[in-house]
CHARMM internal coordinates of N, CA and C (Angstrom, degrees):
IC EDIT
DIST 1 N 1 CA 1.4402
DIST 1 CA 1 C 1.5270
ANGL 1 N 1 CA 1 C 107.37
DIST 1 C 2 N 1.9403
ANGL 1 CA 1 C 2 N 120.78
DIHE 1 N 1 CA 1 C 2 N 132.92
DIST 2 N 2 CA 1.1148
ANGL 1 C 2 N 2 CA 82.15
DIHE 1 CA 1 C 2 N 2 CA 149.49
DIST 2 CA 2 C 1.0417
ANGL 2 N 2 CA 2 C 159.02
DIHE 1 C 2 N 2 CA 2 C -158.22
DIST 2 C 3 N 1.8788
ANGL 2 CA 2 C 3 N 141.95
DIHE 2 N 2 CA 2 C 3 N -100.43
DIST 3 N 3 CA 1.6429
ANGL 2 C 3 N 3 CA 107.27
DIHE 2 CA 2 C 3 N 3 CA -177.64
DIST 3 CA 3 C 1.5624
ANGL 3 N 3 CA 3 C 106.40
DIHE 2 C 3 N 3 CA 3 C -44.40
DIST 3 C 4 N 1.5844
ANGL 3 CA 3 C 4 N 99.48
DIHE 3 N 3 CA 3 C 4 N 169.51
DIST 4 N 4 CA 1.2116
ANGL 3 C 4 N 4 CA 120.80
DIHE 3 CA 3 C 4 N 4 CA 159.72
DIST 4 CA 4 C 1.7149
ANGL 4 N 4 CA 4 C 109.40
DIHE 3 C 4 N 4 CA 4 C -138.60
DIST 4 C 5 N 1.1769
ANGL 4 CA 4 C 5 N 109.30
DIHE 4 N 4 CA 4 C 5 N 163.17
DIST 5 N 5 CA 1.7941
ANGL 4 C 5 N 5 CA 124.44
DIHE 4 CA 4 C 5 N 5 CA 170.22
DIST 5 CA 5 C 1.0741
ANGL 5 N 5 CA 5 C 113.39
DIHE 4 C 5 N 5 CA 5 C -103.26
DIST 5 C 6 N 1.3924
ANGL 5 CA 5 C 6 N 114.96
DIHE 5 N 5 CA 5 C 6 N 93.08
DIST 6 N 6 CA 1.5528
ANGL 5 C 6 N 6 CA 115.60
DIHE 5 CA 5 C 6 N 6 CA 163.02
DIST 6 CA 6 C 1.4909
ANGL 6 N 6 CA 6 C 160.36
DIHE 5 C 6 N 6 CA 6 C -41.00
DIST 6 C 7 N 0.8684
ANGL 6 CA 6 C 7 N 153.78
DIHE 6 N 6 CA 6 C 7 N 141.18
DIST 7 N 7 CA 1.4969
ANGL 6 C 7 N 7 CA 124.43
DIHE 6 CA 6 C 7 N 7 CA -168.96
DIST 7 CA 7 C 1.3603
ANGL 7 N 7 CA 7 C 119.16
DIHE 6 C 7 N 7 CA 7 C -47.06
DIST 7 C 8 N 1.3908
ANGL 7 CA 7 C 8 N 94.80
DIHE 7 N 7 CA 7 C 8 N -39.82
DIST 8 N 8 CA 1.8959
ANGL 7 C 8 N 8 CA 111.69
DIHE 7 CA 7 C 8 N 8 CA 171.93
DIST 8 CA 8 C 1.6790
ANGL 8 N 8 CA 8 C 117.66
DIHE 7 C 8 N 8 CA 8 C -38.62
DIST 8 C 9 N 1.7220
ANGL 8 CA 8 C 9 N 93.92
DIHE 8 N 8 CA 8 C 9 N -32.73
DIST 9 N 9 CA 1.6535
ANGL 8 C 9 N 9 CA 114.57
DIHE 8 CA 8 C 9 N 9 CA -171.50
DIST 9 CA 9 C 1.4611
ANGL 9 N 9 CA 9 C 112.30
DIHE 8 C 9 N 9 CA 9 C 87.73
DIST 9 C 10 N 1.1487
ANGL 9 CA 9 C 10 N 104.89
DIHE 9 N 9 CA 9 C 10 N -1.34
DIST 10 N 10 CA 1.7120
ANGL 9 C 10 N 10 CA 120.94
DIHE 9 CA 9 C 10 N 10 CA -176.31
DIST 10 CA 10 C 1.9497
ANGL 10 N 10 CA 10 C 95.68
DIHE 9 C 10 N 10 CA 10 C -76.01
DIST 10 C 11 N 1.3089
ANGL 10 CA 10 C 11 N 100.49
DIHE 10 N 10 CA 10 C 11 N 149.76
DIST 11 N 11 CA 1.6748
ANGL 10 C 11 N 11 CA 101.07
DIHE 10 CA 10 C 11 N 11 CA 178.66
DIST 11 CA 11 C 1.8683
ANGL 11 N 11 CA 11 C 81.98
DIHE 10 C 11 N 11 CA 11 C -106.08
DIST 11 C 12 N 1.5625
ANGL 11 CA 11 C 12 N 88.34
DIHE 11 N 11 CA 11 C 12 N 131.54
DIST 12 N 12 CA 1.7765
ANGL 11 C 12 N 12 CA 118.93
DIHE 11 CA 11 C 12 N 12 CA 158.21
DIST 12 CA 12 C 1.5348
ANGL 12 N 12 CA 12 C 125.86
DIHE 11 C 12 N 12 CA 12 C -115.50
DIST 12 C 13 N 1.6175
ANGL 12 CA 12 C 13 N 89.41
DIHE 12 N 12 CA 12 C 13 N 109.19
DIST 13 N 13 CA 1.9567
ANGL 12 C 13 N 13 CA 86.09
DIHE 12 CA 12 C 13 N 13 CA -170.41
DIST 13 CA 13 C 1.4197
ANGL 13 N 13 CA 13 C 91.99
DIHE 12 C 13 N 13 CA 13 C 130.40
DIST 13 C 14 N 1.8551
ANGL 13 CA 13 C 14 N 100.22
DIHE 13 N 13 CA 13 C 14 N -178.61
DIST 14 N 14 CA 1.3212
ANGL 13 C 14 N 14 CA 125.19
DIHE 13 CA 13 C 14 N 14 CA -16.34
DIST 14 CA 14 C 1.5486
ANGL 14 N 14 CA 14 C 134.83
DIHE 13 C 14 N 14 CA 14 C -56.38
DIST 14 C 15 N 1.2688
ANGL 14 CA 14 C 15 N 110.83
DIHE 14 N 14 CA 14 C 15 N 157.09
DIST 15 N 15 CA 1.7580
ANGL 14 C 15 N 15 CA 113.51
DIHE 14 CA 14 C 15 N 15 CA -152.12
DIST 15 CA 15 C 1.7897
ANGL 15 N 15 CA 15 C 91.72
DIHE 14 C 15 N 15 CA 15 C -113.55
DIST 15 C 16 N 1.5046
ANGL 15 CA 15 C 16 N 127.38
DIHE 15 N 15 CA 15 C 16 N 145.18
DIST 16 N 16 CA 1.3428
ANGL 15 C 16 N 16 CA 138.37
DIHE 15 CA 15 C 16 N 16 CA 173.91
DIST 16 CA 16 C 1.9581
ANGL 16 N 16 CA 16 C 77.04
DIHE 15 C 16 N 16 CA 16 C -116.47
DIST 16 C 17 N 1.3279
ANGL 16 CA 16 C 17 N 86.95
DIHE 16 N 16 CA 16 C 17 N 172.78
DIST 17 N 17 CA 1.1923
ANGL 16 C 17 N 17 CA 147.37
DIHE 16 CA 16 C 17 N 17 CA -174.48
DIST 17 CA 17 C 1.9759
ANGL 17 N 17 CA 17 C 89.48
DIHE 16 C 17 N 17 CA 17 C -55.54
DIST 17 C 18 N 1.0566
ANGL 17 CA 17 C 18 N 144.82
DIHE 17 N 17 CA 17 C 18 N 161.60
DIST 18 N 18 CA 1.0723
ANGL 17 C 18 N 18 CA 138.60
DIHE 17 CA 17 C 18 N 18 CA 167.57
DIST 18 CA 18 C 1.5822
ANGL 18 N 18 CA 18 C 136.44
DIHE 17 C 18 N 18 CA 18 C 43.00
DIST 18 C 19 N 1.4746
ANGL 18 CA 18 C 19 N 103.12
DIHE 18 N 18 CA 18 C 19 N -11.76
DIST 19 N 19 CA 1.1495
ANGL 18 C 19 N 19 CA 109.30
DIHE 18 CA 18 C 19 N 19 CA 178.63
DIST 19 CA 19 C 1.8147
ANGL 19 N 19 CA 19 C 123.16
DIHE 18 C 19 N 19 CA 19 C -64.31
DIST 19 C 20 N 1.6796
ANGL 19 CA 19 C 20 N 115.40
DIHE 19 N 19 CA 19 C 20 N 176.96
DIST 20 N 20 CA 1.0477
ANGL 19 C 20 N 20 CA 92.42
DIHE 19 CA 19 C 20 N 20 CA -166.36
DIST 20 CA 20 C 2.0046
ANGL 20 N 20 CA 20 C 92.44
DIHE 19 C 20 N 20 CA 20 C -150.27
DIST 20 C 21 N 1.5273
ANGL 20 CA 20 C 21 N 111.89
DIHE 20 N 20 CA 20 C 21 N 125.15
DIST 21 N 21 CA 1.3296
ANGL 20 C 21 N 21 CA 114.17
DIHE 20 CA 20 C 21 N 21 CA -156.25
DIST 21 CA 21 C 1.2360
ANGL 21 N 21 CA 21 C 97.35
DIHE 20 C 21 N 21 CA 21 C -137.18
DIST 21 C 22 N 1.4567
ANGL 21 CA 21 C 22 N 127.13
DIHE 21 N 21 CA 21 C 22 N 166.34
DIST 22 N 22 CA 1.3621
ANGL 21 C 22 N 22 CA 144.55
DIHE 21 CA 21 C 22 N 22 CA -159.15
DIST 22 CA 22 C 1.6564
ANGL 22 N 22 CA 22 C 83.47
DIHE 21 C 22 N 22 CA 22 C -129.98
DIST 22 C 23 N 0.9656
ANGL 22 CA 22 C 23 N 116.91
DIHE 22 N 22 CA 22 C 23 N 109.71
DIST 23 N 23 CA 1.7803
ANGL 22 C 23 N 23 CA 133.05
DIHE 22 CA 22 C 23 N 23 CA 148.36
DIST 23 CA 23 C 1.3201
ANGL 23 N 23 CA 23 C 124.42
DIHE 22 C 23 N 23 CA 23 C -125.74
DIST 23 C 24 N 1.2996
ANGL 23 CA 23 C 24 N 100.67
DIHE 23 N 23 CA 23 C 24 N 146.42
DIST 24 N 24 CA 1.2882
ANGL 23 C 24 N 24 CA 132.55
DIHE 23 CA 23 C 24 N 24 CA -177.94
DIST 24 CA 24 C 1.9096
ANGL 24 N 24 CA 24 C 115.75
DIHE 23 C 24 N 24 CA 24 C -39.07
DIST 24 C 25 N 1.1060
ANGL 24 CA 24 C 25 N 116.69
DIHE 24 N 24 CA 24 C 25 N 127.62
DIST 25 N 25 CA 1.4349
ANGL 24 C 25 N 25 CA 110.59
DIHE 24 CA 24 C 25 N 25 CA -139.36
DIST 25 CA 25 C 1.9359
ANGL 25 N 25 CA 25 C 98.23
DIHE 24 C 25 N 25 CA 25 C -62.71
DIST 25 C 26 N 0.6585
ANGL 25 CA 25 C 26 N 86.32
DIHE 25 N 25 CA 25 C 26 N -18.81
DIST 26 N 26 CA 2.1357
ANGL 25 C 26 N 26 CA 100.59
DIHE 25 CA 25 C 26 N 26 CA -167.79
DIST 26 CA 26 C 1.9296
ANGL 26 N 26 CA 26 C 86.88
DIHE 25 C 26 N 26 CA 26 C -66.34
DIST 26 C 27 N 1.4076
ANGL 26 CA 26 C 27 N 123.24
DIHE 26 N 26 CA 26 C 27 N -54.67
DIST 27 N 27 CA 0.9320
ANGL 26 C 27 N 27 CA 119.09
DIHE 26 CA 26 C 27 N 27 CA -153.44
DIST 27 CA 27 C 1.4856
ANGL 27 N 27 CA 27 C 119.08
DIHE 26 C 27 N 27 CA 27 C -89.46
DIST 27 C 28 N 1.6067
ANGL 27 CA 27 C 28 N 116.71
DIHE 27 N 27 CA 27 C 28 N -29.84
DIST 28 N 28 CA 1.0729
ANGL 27 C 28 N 28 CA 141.27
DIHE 27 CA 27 C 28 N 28 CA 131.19
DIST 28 CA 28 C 1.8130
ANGL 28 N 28 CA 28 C 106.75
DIHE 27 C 28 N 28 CA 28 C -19.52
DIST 28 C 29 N 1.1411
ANGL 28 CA 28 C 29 N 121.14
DIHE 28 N 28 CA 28 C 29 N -88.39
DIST 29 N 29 CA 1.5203
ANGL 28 C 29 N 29 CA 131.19
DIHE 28 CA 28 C 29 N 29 CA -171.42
DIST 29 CA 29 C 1.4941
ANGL 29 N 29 CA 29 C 96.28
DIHE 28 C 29 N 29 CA 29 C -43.08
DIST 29 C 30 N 1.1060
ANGL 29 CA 29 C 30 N 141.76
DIHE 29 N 29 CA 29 C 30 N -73.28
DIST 30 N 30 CA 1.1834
ANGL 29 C 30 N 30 CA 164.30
DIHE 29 CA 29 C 30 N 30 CA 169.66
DIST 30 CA 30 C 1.8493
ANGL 30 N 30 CA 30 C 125.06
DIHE 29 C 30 N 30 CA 30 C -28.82
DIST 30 C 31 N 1.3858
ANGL 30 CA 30 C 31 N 82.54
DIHE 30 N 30 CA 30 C 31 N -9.75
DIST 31 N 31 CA 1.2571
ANGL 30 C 31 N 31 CA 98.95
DIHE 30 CA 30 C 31 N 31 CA 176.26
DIST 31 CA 31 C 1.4026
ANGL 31 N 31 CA 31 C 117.65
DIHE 30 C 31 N 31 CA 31 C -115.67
DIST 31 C 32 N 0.9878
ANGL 31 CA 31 C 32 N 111.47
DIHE 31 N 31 CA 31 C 32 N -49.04
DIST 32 N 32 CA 1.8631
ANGL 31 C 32 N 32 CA 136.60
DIHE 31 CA 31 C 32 N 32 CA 178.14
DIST 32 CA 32 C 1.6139
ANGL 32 N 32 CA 32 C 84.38
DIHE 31 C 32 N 32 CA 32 C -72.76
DIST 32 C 33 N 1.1397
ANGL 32 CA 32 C 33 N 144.92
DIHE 32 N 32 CA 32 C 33 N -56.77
DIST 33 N 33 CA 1.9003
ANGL 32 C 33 N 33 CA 135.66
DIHE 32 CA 32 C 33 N 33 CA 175.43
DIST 33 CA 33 C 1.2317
ANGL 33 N 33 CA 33 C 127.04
DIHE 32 C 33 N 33 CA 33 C -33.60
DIST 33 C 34 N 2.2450
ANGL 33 CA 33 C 34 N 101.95
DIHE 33 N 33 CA 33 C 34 N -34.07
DIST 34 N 34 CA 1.3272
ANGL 33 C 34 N 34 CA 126.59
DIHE 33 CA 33 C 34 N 34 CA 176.30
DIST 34 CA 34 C 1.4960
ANGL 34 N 34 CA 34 C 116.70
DIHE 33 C 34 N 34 CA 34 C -78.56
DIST 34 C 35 N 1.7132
ANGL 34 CA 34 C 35 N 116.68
DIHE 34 N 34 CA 34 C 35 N -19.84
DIST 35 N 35 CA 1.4935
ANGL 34 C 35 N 35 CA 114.32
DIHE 34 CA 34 C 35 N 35 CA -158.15
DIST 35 CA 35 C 1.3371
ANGL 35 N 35 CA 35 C 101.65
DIHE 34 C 35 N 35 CA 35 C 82.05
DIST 35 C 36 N 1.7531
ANGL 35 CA 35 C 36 N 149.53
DIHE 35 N 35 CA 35 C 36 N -0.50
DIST 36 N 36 CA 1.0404
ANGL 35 C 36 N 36 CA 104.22
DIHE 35 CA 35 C 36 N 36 CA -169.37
DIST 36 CA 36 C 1.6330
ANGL 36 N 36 CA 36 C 93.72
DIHE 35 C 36 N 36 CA 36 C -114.51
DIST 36 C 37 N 1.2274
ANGL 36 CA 36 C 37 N 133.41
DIHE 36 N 36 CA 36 C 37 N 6.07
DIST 37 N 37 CA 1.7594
ANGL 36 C 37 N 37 CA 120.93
DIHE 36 CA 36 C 37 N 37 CA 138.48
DIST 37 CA 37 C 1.8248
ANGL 37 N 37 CA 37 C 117.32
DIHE 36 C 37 N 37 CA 37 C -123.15
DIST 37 C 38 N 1.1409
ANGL 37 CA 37 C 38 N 91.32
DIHE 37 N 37 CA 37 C 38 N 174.95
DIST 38 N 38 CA 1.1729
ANGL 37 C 38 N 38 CA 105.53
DIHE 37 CA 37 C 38 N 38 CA 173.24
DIST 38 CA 38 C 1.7253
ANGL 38 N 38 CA 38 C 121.84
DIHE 37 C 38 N 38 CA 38 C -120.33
DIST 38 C 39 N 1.5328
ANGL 38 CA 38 C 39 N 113.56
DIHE 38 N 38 CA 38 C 39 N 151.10
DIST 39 N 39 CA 1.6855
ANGL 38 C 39 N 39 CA 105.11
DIHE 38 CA 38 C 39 N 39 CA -178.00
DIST 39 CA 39 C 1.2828
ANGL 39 N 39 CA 39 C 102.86
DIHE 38 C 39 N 39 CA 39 C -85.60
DIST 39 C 40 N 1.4208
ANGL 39 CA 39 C 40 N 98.80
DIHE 39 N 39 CA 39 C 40 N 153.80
DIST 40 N 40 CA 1.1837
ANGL 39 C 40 N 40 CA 110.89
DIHE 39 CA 39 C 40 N 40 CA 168.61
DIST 40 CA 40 C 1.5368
ANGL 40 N 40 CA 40 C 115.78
DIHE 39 C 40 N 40 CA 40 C -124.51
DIST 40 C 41 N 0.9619
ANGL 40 CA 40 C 41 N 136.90
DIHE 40 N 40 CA 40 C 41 N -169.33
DIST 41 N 41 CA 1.6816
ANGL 40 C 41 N 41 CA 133.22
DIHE 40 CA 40 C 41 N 41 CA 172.80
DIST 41 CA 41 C 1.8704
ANGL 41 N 41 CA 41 C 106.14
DIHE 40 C 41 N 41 CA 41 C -175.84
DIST 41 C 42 N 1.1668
ANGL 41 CA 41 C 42 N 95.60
DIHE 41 N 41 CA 41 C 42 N 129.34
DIST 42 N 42 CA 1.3081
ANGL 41 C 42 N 42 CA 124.92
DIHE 41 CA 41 C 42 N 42 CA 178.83
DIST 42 CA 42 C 1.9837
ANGL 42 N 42 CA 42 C 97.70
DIHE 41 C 42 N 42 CA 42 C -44.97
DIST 42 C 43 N 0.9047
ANGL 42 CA 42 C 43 N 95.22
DIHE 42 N 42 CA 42 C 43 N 150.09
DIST 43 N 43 CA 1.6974
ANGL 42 C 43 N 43 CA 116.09
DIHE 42 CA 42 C 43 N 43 CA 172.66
DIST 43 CA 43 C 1.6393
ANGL 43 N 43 CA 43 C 99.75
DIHE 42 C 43 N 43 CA 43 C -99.70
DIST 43 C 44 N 1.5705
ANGL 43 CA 43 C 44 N 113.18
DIHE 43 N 43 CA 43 C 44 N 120.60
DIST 44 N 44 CA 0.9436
ANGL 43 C 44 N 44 CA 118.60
DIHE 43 CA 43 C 44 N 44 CA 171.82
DIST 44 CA 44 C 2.0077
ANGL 44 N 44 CA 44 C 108.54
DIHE 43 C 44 N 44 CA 44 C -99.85
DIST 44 C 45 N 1.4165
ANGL 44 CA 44 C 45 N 110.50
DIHE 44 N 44 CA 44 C 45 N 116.58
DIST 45 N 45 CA 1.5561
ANGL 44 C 45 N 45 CA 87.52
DIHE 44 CA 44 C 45 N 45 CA 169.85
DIST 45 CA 45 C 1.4767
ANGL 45 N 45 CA 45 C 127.18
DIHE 44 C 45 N 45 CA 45 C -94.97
DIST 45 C 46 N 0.8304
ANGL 45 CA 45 C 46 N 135.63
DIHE 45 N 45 CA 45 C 46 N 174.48
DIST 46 N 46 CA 1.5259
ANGL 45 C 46 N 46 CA 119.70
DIHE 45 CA 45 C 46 N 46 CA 163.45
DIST 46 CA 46 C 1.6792
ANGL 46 N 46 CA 46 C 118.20
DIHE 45 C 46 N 46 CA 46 C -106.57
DIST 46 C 47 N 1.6160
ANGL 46 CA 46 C 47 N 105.01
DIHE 46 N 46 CA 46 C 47 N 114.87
DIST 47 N 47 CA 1.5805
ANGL 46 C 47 N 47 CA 112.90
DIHE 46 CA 46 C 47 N 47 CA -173.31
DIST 47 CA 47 C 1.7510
ANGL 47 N 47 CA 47 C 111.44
DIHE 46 C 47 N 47 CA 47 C -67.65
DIST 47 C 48 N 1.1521
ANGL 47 CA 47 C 48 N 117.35
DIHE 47 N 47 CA 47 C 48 N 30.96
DIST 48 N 48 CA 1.5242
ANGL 47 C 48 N 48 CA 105.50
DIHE 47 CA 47 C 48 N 48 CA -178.50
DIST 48 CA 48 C 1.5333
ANGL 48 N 48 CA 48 C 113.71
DIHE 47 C 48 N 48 CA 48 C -114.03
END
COOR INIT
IC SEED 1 N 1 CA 1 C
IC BUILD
């Protein structure tokens, strides 16, 4: 995929196949809406 301009105005990308990026939540949504990412979310463990 590639770059894009974020709402931020920041350029994100270019994107391969598997990769894994922090975008701007608008663009993020907007993308995963299209099929062309998916969310992901951090694993929180608990250290106790």
């Amino acid at each position: 995929m590639p770059s894009i301009i974020g709402v931020d105005l920041k350029t994100h990308g270019p994107f391969l196949k598997e990769d894994i990026a922090v975008l701007p939540y608008e663009n993020a949504e907007s993308l995963i809406r299209q099929g062309t990412a998916v969310e992901i979310r951090p694993s929180h463990r608990d250290n106790g």
